[in-house]
PyMOL Python script that loads the backbone (N, CA, C, O; Angstrom):
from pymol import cmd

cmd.read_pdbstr("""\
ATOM      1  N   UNK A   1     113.486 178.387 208.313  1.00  0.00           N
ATOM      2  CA  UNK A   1     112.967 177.328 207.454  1.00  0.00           C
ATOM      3  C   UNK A   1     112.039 176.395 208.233  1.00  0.00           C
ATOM      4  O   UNK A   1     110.995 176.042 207.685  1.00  0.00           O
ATOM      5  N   UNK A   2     112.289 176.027 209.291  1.00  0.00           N
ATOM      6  CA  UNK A   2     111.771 175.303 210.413  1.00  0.00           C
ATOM      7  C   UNK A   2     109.832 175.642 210.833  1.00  0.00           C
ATOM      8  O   UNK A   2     108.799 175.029 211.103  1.00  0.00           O
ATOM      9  N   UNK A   3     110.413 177.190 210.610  1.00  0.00           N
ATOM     10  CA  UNK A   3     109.182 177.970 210.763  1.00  0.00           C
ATOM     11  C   UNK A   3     107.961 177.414 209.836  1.00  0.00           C
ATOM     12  O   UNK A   3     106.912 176.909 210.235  1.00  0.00           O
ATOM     13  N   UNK A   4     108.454 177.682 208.241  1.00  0.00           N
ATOM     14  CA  UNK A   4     107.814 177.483 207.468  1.00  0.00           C
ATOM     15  C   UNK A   4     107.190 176.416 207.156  1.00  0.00           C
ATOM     16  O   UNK A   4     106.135 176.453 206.523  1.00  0.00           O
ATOM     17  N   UNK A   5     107.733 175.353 207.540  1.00  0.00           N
ATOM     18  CA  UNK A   5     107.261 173.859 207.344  1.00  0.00           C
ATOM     19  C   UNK A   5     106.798 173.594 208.939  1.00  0.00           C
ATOM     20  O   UNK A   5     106.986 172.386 209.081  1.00  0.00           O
ATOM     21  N   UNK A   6     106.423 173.984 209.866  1.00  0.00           N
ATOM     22  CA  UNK A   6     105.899 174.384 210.625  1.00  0.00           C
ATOM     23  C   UNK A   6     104.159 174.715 210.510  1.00  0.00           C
ATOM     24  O   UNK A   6     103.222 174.138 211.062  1.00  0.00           O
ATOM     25  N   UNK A   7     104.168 175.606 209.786  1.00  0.00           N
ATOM     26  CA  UNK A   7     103.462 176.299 209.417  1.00  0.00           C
ATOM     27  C   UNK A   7     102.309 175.846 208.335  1.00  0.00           C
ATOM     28  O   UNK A   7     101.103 176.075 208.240  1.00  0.00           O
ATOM     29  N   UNK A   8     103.139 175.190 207.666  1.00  0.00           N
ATOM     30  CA  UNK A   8     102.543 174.501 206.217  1.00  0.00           C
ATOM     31  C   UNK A   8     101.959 173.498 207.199  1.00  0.00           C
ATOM     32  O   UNK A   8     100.760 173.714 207.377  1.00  0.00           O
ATOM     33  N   UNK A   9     102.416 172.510 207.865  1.00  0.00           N
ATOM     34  CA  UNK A   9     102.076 171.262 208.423  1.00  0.00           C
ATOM     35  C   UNK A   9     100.853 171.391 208.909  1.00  0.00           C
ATOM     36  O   UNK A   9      99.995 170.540 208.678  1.00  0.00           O
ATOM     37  N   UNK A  10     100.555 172.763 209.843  1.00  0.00           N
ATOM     38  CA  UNK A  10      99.812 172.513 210.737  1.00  0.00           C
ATOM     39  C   UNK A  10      98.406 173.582 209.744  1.00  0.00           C
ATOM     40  O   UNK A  10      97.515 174.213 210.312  1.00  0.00           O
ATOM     41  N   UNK A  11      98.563 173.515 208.526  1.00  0.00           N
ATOM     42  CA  UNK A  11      97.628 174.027 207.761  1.00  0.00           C
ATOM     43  C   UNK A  11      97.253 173.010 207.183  1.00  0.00           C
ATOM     44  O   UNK A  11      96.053 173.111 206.924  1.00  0.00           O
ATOM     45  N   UNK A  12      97.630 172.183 206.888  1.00  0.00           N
ATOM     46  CA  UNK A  12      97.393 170.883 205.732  1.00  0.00           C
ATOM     47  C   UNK A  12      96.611 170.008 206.803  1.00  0.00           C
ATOM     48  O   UNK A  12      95.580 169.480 206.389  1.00  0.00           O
ATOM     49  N   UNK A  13      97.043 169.741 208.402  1.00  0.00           N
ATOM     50  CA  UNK A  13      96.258 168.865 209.216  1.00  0.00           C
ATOM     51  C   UNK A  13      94.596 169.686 209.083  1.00  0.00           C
ATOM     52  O   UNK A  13      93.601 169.207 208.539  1.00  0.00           O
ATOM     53  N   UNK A  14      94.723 171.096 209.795  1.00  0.00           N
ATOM     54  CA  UNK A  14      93.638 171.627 209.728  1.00  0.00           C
ATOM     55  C   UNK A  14      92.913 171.706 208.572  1.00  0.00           C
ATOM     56  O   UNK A  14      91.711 171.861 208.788  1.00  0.00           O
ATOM     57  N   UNK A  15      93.311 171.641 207.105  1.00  0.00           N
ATOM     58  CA  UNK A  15      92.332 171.507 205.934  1.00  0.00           C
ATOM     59  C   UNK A  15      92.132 169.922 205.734  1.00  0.00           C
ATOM     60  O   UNK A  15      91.111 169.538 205.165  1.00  0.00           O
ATOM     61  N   UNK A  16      93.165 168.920 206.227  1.00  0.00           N
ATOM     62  CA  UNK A  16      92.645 167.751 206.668  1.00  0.00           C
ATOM     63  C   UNK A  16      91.551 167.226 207.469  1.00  0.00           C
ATOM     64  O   UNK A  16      90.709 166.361 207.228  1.00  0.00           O
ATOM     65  N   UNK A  17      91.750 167.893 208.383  1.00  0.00           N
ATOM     66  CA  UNK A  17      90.436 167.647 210.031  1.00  0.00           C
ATOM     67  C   UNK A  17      89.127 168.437 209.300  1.00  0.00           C
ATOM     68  O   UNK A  17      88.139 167.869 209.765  1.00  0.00           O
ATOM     69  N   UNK A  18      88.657 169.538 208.324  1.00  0.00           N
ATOM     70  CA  UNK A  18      87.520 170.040 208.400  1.00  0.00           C
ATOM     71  C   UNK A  18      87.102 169.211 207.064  1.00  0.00           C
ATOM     72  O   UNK A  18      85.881 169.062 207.012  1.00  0.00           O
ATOM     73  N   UNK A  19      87.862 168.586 205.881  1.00  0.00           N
ATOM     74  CA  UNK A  19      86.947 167.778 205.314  1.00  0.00           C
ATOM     75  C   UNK A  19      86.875 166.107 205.891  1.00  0.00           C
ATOM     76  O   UNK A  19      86.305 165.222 205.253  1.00  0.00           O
ATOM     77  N   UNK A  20      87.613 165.871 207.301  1.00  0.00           N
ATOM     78  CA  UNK A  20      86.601 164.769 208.139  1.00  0.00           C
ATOM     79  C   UNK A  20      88.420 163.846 207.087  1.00  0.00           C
ATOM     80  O   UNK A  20      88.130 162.694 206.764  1.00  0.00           O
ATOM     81  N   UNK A  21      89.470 164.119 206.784  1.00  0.00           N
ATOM     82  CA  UNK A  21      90.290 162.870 206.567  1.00  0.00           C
ATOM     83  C   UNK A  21      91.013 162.505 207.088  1.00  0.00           C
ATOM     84  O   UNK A  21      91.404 163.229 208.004  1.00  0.00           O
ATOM     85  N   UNK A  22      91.723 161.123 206.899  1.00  0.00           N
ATOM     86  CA  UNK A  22      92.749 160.652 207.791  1.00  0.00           C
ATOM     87  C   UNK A  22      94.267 161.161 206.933  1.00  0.00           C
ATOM     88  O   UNK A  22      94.468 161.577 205.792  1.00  0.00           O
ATOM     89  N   UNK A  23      95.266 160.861 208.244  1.00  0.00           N
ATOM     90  CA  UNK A  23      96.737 161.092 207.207  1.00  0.00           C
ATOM     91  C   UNK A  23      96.858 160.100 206.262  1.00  0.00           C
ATOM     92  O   UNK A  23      97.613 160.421 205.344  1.00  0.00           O
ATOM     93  N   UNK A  24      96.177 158.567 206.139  1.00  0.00           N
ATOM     94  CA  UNK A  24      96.459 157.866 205.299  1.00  0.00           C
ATOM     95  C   UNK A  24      95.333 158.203 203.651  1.00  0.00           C
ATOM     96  O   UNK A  24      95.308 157.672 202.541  1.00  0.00           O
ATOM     97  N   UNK A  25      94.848 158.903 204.051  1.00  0.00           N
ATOM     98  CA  UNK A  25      93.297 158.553 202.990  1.00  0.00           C
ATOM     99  C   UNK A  25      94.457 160.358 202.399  1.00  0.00           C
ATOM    100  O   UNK A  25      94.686 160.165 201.205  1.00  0.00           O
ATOM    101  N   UNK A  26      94.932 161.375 202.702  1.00  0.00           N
ATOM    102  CA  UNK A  26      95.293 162.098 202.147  1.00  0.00           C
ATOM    103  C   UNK A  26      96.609 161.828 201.617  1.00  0.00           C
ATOM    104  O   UNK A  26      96.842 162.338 200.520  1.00  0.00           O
ATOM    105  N   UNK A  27      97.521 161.141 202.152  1.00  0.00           N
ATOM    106  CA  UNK A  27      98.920 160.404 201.993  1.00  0.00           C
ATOM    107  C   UNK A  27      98.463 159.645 200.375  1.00  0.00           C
ATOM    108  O   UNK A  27      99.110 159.742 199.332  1.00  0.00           O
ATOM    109  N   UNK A  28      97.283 158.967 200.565  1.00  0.00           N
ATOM    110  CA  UNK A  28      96.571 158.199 199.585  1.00  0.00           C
ATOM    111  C   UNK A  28      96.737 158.915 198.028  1.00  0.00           C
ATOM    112  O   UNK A  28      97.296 158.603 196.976  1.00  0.00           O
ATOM    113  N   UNK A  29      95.870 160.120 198.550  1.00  0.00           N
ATOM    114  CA  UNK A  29      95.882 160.876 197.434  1.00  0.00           C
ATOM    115  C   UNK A  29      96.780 161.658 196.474  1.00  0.00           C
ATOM    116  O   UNK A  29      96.686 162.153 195.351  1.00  0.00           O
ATOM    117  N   UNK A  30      97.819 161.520 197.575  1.00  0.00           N
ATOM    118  CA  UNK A  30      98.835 162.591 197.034  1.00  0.00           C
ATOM    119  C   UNK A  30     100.026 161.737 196.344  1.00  0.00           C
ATOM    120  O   UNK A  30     100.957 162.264 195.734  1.00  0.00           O
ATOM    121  N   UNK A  31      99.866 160.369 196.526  1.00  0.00           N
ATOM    122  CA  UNK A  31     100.260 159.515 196.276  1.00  0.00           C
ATOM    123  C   UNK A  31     101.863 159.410 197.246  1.00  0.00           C
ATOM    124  O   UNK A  31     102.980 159.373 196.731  1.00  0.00           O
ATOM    125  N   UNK A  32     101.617 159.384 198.460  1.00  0.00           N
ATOM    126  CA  UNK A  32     102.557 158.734 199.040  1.00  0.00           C
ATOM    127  C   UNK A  32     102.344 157.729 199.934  1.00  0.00           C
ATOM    128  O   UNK A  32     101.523 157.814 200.847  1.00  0.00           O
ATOM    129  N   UNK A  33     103.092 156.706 199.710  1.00  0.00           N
ATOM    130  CA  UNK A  33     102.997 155.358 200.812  1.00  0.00           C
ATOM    131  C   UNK A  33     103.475 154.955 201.503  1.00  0.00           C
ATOM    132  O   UNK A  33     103.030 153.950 202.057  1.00  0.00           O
TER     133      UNK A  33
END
""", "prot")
cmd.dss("prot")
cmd.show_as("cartoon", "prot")
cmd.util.cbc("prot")
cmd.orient("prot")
């Protein structure tokens, strides 16, 4: 399980980092605060 969310995490930073966002401006969106 560890793996998987692992995995997910470090996909969501990298589709984070190539459209240029921060964790707060996507946190933003997804609506968590």
């Amino acid at each position: 399980m560890s793996d998987i969310k692992t995995k997910l995490g470090k996909r969501i930073q990298e589709i984070r980092k190539k459209k240029g966002m921060s964790q707060e401006k996507l946190a933003e969106l997804v609506g968590i605060e």
